[in-house]
FIGUSE-132652 format. One line per field, with one value per residue (C-alpha): residue in one letter; residue number from 1; z, y, x. Coordinates in steps of 0.25 Angstrom, whole numbers, plus 5000, padded with zeros to 4 digits. Example, Ala and Ser with C-alpha at 12.3 -4.5 7.8 and 13.67 -1.06 7.14 Angstrom:
// FIGUSE-132652
type	[a,s]
seq	[1,2]
zz	[5031,5029]
yy	[4982,4996]
xx	[5049,5055]
END
This chain:
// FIGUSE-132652
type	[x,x,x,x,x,x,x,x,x,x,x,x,x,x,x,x,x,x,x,x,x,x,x,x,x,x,x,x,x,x,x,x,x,x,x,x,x,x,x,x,x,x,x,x,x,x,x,x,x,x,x,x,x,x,x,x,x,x,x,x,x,x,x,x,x,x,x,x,x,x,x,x,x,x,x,x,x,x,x,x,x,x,x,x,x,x,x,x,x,x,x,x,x,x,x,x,x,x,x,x,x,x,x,x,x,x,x,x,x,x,x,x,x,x,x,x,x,x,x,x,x,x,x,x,x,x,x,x,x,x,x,x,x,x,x,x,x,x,x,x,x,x,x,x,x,x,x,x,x,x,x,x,x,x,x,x,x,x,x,x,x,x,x,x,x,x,x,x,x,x,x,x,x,x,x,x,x,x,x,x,x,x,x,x,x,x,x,x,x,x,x,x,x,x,x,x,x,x,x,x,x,x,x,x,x,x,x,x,x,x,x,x,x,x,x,x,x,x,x,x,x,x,x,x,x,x,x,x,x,x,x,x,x,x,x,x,x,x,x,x,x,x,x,x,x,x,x,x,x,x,x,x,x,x,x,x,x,x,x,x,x,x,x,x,x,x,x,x,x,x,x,x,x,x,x,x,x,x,x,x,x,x,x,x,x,x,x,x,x,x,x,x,x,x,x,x,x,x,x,x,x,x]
seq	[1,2,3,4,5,6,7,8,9,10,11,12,13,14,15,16,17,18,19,20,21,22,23,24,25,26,27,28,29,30,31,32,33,34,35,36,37,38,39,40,41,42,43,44,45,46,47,48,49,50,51,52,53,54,55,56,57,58,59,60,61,62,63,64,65,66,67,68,69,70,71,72,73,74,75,76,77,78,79,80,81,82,83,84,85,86,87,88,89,90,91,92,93,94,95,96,97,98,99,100,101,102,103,104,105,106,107,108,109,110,111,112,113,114,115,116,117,118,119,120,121,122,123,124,125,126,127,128,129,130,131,132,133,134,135,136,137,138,139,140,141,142,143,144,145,146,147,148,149,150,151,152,153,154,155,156,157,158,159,160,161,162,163,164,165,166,167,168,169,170,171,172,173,174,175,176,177,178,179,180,181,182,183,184,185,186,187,188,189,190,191,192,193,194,195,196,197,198,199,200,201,202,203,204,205,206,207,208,209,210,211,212,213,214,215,216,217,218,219,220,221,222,223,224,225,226,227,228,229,230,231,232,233,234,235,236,237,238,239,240,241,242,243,244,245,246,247,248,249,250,251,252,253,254,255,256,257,258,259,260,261,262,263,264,265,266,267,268,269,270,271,272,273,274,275,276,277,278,279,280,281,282,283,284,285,286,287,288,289,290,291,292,293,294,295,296,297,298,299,300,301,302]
zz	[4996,4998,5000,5009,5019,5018,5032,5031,5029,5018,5010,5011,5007,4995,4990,4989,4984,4974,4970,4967,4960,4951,4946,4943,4935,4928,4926,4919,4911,4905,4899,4891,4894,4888,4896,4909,4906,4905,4916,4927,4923,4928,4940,4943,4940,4948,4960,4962,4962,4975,4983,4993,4986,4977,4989,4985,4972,4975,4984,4973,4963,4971,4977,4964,4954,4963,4951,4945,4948,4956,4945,4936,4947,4947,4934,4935,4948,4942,4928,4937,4942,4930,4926,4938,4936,4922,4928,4936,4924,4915,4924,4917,4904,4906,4893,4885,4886,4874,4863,4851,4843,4836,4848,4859,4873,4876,4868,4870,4867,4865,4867,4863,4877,4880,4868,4872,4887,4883,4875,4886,4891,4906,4914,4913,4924,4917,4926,4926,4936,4939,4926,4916,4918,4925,4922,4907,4909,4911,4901,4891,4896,4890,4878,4876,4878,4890,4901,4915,4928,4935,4948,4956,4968,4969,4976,4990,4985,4980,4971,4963,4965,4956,4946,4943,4942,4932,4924,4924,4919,4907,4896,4907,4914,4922,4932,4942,4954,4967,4971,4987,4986,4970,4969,4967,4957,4952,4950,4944,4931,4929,4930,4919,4911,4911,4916,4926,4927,4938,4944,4950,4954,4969,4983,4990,5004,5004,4990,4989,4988,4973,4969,4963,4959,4969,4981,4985,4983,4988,4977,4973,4970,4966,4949,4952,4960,4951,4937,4946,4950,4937,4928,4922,4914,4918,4908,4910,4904,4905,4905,4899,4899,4885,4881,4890,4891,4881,4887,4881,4887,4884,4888,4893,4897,4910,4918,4914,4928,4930,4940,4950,4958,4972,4972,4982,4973,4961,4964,4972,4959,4949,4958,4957,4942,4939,4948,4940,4928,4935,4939,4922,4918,4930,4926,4910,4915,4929,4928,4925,4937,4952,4960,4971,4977,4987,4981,4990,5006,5010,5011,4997,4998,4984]
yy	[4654,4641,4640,4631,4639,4651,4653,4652,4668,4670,4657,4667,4680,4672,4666,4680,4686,4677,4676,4691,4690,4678,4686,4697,4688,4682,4695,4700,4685,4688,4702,4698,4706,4718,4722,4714,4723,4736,4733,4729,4745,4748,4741,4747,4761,4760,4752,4746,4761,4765,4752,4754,4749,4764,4772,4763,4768,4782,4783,4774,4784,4796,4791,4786,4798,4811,4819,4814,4822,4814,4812,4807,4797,4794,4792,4780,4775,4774,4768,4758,4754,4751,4743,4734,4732,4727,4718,4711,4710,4705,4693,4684,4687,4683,4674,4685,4692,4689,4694,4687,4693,4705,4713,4706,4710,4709,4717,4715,4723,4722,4705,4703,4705,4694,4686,4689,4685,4672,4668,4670,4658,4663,4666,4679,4690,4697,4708,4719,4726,4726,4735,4733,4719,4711,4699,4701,4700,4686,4682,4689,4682,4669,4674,4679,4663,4665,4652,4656,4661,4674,4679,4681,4687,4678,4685,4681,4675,4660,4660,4674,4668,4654,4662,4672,4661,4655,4667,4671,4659,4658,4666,4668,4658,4646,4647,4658,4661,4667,4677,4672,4661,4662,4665,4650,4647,4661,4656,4641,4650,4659,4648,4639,4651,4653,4668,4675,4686,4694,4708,4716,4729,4723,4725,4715,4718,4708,4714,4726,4742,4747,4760,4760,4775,4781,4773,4760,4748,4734,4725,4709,4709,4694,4699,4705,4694,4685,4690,4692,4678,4671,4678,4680,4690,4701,4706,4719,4717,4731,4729,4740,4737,4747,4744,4739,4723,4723,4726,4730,4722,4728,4717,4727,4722,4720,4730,4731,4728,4721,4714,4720,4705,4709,4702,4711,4725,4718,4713,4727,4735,4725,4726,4741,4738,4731,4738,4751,4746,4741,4756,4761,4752,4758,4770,4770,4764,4770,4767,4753,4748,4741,4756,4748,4741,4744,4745,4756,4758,4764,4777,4778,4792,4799]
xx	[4699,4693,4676,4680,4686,4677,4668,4653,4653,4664,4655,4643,4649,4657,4645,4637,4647,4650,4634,4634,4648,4642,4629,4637,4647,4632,4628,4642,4643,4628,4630,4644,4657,4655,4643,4648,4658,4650,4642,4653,4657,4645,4646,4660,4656,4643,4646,4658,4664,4654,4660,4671,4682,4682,4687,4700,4698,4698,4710,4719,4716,4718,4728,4734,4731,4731,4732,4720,4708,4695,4687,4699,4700,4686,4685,4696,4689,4676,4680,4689,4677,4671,4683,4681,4667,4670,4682,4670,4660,4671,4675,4664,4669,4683,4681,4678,4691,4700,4708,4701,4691,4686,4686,4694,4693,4706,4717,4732,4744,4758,4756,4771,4776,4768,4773,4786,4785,4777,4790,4800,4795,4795,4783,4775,4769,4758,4755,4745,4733,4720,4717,4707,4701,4714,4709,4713,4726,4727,4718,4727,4740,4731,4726,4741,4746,4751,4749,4748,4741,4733,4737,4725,4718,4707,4693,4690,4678,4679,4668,4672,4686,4682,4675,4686,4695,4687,4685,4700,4703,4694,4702,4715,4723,4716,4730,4725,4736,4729,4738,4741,4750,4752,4769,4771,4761,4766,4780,4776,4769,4781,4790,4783,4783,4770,4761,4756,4746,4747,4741,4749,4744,4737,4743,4750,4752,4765,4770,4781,4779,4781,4776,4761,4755,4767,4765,4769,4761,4761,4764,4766,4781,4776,4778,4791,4796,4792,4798,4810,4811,4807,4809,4794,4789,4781,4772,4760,4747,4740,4724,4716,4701,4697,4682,4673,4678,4690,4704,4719,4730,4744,4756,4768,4781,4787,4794,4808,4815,4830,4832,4845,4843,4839,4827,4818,4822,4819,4805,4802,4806,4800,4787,4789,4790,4777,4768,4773,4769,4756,4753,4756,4745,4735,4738,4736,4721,4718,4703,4706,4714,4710,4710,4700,4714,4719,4734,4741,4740,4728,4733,4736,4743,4744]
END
């Protein structure tokens, strides 16, 4: 969104927004990763769980682990919570976040899928959820080798949305694709070979059902029909946040799916496909996935 085109009203709720977002940020950039870190825990824990957006929270769960008892789903709400706050605090520090180093802050495993997808030549879908802090998976597609571009949502906010922009492209790529309108940048990376790195575990009003924790979801079909149509590579990068601000990063492969050639089965099983592997990763690490979305229709029946 354009400043320009922002009434009188929207410029002055941006710009107070944007004033509190920014000392927070100084605040977080002051104090070093670690305890930005530590203390955006904190902040989750103790106030963003008492905000409206955990009543989402609490139905997800429910509705999502009925044969978990209230305080084992407490216990994942609250230490989501604290996740998210560090997410925040971290965003500073994306220059941090590396793999070099006595004690790197990112670790990753099982890099020869990677290895192997980067010598096919053809482009590459790394996919994956909002777990852990999302925003290391594209930074570890670069420190990997691999040229290419994030798919993003950016905030309504232009001012947070510049700054994020800029952080995300500090140690990740510089190439960043806003989700509306992005299929034909989308296609021109795959089709020079290059990556893409994409989340897919948000609803899409205009996407396809496929099963997520036993009921149907609406999903982007957008990774299917793409590894479909070209050809590309769909890779998993599953994000485990395991001391503080220091993550794990496994690269899993793909799901193994032939095509029977009618297009519109294809992309709805493939969909199916990825989305299911997306719901293995949430539930290895409940407490560090998104449960403030609203994934599923409001009546969200168990």
């Amino acid at each position: 969104m354009k400043d320009g085109s922002l009434s009188l009203a929207d410029r002055l709720r941006y710009g107070a927004e944007a004033a509190l977002f920014f000392a927070f940020m100084g605040l977080f950039r002051v104090l070093g990763p670690d305890a930005a870190s530590a203390l955006g825990g904190w902040i989750g824990r103790n106030v963003f769980s008492r905000l409206p957006p955990d009543r989402v929270a609490r139905a997800n769960l429910a509705a999502a682990f009925p044969e978990k008892s209230q305080a084992e789903r407490d216990a994942i709400r609250i230490a989501m919570w604290d996740n998210l706050g560090r997410v925040v605090a971290e965003y500073p520090h994306l220059d941090s976040f590396t793999n070099t180093g006595p004690n790197p802050r990112i670790r990753v495993t099982d890099r020869a899928q990677a290895v192997s997808a980067m010598a096919d030549g053809k482009g590459v879908m790394f996919l994956s959820g909002h777990l852990a802090n999302w925003e290391m998976m594209p930074i570890t597609g670069n420190l990997l080798g691999f040229e290419g571009a994030t798919v993003v949502r950016p905030p309504n906010n232009p001012h947070v949305a510049r700054y994020l922009e800029k952080q995300r492209g500090l140690l990740g790529p510089k190439n960043q694709i806003a989700k509306h309108n992005a299929m034909r940048r989308m296609i021109g990376q795959l089709r020079a070979g290059k990556a893409l790195f994409m989340l897919a575990d948000q609803k899409l009003n205009e996407g396809v059902p496929v099963p997520f924790f036993g009921r149907d979801a609406m999903t982007t079909p957008a990774p299917a029909a793409l590894a479909l149509k070209l050809g590309a590579r769909i890779l998993f990068a599953s994000n485990r946040r395991v001391n503080g601000a220091h993550f794990d990063i496994v690269v899993r492969p793909g799901p193994d799916f032939t095509p029977t050639g009618d297009e519109a089965r294809d992309t709805l099983a493939l969909t199916a496909a990825i989305t299911l592997r997306i719901e293995e990763m949430v539930r290895e690490a409940p407490s560090q996935w998104l449960w403030i979305h609203n994934r599923w229709p409001k009546e969200r029946p168990a």
